[in-house]
Backbone as a ProteinNet text record, in pm:
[ID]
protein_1_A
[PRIMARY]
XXXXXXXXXXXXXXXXXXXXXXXXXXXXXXXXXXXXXXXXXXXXXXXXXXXXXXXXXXXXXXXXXXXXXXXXXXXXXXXXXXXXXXXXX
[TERTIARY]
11033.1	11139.7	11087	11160.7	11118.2	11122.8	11068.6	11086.6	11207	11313.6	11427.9	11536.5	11529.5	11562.3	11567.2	11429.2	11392.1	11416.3	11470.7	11543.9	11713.3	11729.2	11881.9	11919.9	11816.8	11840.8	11836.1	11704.1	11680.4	11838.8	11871	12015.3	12097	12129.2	12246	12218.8	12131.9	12086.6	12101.1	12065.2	12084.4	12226.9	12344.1	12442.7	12557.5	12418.3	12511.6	12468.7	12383	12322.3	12390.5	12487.1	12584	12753.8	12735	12877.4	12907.1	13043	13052.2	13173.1	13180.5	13269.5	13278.7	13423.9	13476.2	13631.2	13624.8	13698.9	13722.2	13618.3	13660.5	13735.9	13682.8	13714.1	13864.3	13927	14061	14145	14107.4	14172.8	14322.1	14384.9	14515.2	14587.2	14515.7	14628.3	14724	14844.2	14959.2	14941.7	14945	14896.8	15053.7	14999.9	15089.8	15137.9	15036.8	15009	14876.3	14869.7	14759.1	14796	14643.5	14673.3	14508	14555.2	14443.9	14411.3	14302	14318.7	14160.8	14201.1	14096.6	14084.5	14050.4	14047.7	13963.6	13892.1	13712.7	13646	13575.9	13480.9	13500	13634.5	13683.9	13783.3	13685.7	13761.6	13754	13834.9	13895.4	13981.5	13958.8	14107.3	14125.6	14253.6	14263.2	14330.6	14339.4	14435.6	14428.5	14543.2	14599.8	14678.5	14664.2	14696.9	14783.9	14872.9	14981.3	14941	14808.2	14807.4	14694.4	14721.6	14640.1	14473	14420.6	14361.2	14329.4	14216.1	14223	14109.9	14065.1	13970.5	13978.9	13848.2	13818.7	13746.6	13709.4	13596.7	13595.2	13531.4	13515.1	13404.5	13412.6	13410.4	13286.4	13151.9	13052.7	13006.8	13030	12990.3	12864.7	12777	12618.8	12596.9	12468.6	12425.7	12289.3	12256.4	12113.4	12078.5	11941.8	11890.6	11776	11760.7	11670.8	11573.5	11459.4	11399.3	11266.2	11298	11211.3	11135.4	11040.9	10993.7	10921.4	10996.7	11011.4	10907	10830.6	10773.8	10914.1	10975.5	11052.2	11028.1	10907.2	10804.7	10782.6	10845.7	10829.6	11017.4	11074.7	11188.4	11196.3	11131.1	11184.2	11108.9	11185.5	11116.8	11017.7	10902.4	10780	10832	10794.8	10815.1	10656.8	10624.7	10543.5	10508.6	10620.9	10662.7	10762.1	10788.8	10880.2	10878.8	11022.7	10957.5	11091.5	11039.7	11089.9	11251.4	11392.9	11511.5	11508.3	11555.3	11646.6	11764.4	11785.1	11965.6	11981.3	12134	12142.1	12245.8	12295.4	12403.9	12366.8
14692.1	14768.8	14824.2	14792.8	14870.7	15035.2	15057.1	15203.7	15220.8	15157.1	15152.9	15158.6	15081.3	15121.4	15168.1	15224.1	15315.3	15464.1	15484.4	15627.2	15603.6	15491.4	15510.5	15500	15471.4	15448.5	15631.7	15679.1	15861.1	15934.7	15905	15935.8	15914.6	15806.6	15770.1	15848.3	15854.1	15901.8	16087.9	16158.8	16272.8	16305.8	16182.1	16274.3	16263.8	16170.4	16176.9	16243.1	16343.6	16439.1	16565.8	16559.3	16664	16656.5	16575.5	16484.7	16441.1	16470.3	16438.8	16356.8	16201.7	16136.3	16112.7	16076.2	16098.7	16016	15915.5	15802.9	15743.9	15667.6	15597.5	15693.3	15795.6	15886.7	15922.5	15935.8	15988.1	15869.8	15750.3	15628	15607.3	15584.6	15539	15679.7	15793.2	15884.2	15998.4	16008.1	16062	16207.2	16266.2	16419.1	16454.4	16583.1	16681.5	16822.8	16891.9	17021.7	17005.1	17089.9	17150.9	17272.1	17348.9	17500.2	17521.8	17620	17673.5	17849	17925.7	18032	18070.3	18173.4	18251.9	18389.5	18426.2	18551.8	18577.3	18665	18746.3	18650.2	18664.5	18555.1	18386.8	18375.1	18241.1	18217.5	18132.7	18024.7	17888.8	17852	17734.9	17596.9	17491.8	17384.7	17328	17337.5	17247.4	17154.2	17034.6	16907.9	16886.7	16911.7	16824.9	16724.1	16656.2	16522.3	16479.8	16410.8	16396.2	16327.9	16326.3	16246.7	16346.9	16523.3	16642.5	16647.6	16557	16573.6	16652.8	16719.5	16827.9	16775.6	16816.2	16793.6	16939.4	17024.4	17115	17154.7	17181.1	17231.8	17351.9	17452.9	17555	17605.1	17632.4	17677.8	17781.9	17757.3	17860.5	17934.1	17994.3	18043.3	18112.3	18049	18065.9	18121.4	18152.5	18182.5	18107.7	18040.6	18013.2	18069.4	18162	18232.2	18122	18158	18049.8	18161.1	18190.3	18323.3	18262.3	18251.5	18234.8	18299.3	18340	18409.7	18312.3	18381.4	18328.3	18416.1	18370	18420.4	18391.5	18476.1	18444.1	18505.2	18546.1	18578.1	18499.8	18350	18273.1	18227.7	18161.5	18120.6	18007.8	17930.4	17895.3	17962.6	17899.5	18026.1	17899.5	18030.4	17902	17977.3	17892.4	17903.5	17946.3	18061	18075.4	18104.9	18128.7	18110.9	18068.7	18017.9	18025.7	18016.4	18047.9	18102.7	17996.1	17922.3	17855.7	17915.5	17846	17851.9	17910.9	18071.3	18086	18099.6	18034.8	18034.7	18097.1	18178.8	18239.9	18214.4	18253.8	18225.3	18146.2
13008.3	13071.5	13202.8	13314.6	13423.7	13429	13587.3	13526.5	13602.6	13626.7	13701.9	13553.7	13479.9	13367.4	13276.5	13268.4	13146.7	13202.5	13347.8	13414.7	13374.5	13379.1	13367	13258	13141.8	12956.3	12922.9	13001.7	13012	13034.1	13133.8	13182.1	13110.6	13061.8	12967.2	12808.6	12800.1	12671.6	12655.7	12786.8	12809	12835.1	12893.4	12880.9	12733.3	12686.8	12527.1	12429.1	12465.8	12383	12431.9	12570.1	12578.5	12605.8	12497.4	12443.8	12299.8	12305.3	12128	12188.5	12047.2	12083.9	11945.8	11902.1	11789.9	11772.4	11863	11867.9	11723.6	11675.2	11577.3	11470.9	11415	11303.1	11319.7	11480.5	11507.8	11526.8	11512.4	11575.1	11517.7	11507	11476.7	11377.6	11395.7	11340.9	11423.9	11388.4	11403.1	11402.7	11522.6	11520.1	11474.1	11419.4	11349.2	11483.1	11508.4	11527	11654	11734.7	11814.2	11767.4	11789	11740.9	11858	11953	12056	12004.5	11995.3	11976.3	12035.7	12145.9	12224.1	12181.9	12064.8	11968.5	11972.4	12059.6	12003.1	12025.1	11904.9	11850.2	11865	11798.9	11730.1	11857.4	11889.1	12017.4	11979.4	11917.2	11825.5	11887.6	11902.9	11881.7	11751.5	11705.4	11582.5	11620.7	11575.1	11570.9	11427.3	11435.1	11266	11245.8	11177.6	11168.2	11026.9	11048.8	10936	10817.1	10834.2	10700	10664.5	10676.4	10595.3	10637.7	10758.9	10798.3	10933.9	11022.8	11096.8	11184.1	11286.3	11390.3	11484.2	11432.9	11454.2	11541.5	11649.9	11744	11756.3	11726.9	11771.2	11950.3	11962.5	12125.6	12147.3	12100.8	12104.2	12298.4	12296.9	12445	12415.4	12510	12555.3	12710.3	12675.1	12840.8	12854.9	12987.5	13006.1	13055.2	13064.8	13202.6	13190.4	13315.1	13452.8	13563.7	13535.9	13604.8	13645.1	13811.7	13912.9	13990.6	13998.7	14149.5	14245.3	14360.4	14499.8	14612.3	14681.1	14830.1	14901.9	14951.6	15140.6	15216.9	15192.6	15343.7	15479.6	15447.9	15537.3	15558.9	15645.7	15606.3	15460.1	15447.2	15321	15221.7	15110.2	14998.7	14935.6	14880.4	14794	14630.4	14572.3	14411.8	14379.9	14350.3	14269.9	14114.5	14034.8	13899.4	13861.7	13708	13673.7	13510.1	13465.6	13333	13214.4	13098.7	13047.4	13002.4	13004	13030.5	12895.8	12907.1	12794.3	12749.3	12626.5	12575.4	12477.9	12484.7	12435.5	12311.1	12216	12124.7	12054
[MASK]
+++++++++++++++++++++++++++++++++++++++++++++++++++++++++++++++++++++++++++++++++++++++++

């Protein structure tokens, strides 16, 4: 494998680790109902489906912090730390 491809297998692979696909499981059924609810906590979609089945996502909200220090003592700035991304939720 080149390394021309083994960046774009990296790529493809990373944006399906921030993706859900769920095609086959929903394929040929007859929605019933959407139901959206931004309540507090429970930030929900339902799809329900006429044959008593449902497709649920709930909606987790996170934060990343990202904490750098910078020299701009000069016009551009130099990176002299930085500190591993934390997430939150």
């Amino acid at each position: 494998m080149t390394s021309k491809n083994r960046s774009q297998a990296q790529t493809t692979r990373a944006k399906r680790e921030r993706s859900i696909r769920c095609t086959r499981e929903v394929r040929g059924k007859r929605v019933r109902s959407v139901f959206v609810s931004a309540v507090d906590e429970y930030n929900v979609v339902t799809i329900d489906f006429t044959d008593d089945t449902a497709l649920t996502v709930q909606i987790i909200p996170t934060v990343r912090l990202k904490a750098q220090l910078n020299d701009w003592s000069s016009d551009n700035a130099k990176l002299l730390k930085t500190w591993p991304v934390l997430i939150t939720g």
